[in-house]
N, C-alpha and C positions, 0 to 999 in steps of 0.2 A: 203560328203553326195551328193547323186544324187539327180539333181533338179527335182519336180516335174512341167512342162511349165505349168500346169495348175491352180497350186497353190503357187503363187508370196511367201507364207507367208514360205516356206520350203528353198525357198532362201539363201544361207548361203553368201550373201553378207554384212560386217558389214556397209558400207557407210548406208543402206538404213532405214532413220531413220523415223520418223514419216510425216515428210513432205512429203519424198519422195515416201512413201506408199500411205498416202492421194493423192498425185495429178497423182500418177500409177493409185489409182481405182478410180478417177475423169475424166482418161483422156479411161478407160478401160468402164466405164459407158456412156462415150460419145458415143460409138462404137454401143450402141442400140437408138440413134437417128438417125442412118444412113439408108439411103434408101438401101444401098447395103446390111444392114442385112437382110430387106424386101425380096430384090431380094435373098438371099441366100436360103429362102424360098423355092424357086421355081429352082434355081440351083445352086447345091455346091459348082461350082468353085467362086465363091462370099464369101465362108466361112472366116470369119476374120485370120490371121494368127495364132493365138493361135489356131483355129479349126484344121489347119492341120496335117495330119500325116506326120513324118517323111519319111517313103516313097512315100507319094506324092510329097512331095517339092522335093525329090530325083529324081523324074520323069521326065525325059526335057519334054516330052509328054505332062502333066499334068500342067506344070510351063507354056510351049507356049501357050496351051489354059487357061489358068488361066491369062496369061496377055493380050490376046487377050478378053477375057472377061471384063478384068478392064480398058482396053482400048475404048473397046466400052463401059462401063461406061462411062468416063470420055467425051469421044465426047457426047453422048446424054448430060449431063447436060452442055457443052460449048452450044451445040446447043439450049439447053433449054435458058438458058443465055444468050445468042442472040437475041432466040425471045422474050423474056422480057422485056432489053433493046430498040428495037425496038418497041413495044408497050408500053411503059412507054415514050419516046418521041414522038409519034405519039397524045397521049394523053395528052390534059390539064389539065385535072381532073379528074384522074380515079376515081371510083367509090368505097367508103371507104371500103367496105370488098372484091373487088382485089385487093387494097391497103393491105390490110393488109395479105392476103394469100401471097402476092408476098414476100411481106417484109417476112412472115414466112418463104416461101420456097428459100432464098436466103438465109437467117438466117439460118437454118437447114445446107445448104449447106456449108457456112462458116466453121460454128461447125464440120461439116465432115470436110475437109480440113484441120484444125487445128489438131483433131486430131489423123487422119487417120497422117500425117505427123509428131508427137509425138512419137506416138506408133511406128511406123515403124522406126526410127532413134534412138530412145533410150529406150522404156520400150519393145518392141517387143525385142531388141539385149542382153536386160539384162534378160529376162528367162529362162537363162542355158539350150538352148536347143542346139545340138550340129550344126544344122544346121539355126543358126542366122543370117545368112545373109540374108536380106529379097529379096533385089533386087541389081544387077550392079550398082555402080556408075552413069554407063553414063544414065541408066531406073531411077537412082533417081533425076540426075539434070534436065533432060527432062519432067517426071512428074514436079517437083518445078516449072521449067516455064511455065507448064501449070496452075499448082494452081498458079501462082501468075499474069494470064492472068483472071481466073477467078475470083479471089477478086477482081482484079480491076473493074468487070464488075458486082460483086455482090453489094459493095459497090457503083459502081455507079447506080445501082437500088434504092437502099437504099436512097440515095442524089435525086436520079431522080425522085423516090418521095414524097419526103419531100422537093424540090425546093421551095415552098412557102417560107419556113424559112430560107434560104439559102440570106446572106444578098448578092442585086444584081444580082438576079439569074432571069431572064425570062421567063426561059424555061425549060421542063426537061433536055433538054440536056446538063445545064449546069451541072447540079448534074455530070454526067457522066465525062465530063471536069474536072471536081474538083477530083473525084474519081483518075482519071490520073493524074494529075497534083501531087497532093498529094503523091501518091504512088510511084512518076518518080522519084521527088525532089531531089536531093542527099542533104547531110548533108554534109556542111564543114566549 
């Protein structure tokens, strides 16, 4: 049976049981919290991967500015996450509702990262489409250590603050400290 990439449920994969349905259209429902669906609004190459046609992704044309597009994504919100961090330790008490937007707009940010990198490594490769490859190896461990430059920097927003509650913390900047530290840790 030919898959239809747009309709998961035509799928003739037997693994895919009710879990694994639920947490595809949990992780596929995430994709309309994303600012890049916003921006796809206004230009297509933003279009989530399931948008595409088969011969766009065909297209090296299409594919270079499509990842020069998600590129410049990905810098504006490092940059955006800079200045946050920066202003969340310049600050001793911000003011409860940019407290709480920031924390939203970090929060949102997270949620994309999570699962912009779901979709793309596993329910994106399982839609029987014949050109499943989303991106190279070496474009997907390069993105990953960027998402995982910017958790560290979202979660230390998050920490940074909410420092008050942080037992031993002075400053915002410890949240951020924490953020790193936590994240670097190795397990052994």
């Amino acid at each position: 049976m030919a898959a239809d990439p747009k309709n998961f449920d035509q799928i003739d994969v037997t693994e895919f049981g009710f879990f694994t349905k639920a947490t595809r259209n949990l992780f596929h429902f995430a994709k309309r919290l994303s600012v890049m669906r916003l921006l796809s609004l206004f230009n297509s190459d933003f279009r989530s991967r399931a948008e595409l046609e088969p011969a766009e992704v065909s297209s090296s044309e299409f594919v270079k500015r499509r990842a020069r597009a998600i590129e410049l994504y990905v810098s504006g919100w490092l940059l955006a996450e800079f200045v946050i961090v920066v202003l969340c330790c310049m600050s001793r008490r911000p003011l409860i509702i940019i407290s709480l937007l920031l924390t939203l707009l970090v929060a949102i940010r997270i949620v994309e990262i999570v699962q912009v990198t779901v979709n793309a490594t596993l329910f994106d490769r399982l839609t029987g489409r014949p050109d499943e490859v989303v991106a190279t190896i070496p474009r997907m461990l390069v993105l990953a250590g960027i998402n995982f430059v910017e958790l560290l920097l979202c979660f230390g927003v998050i920490y940074a603050i909410n420092y008050q509650r942080l037992v031993g913390a002075g400053k915002p900047i410890t949240g951020i400290y924490l953020s790193i530290i936590t994240q670097l840790a190795s397990r052994t």
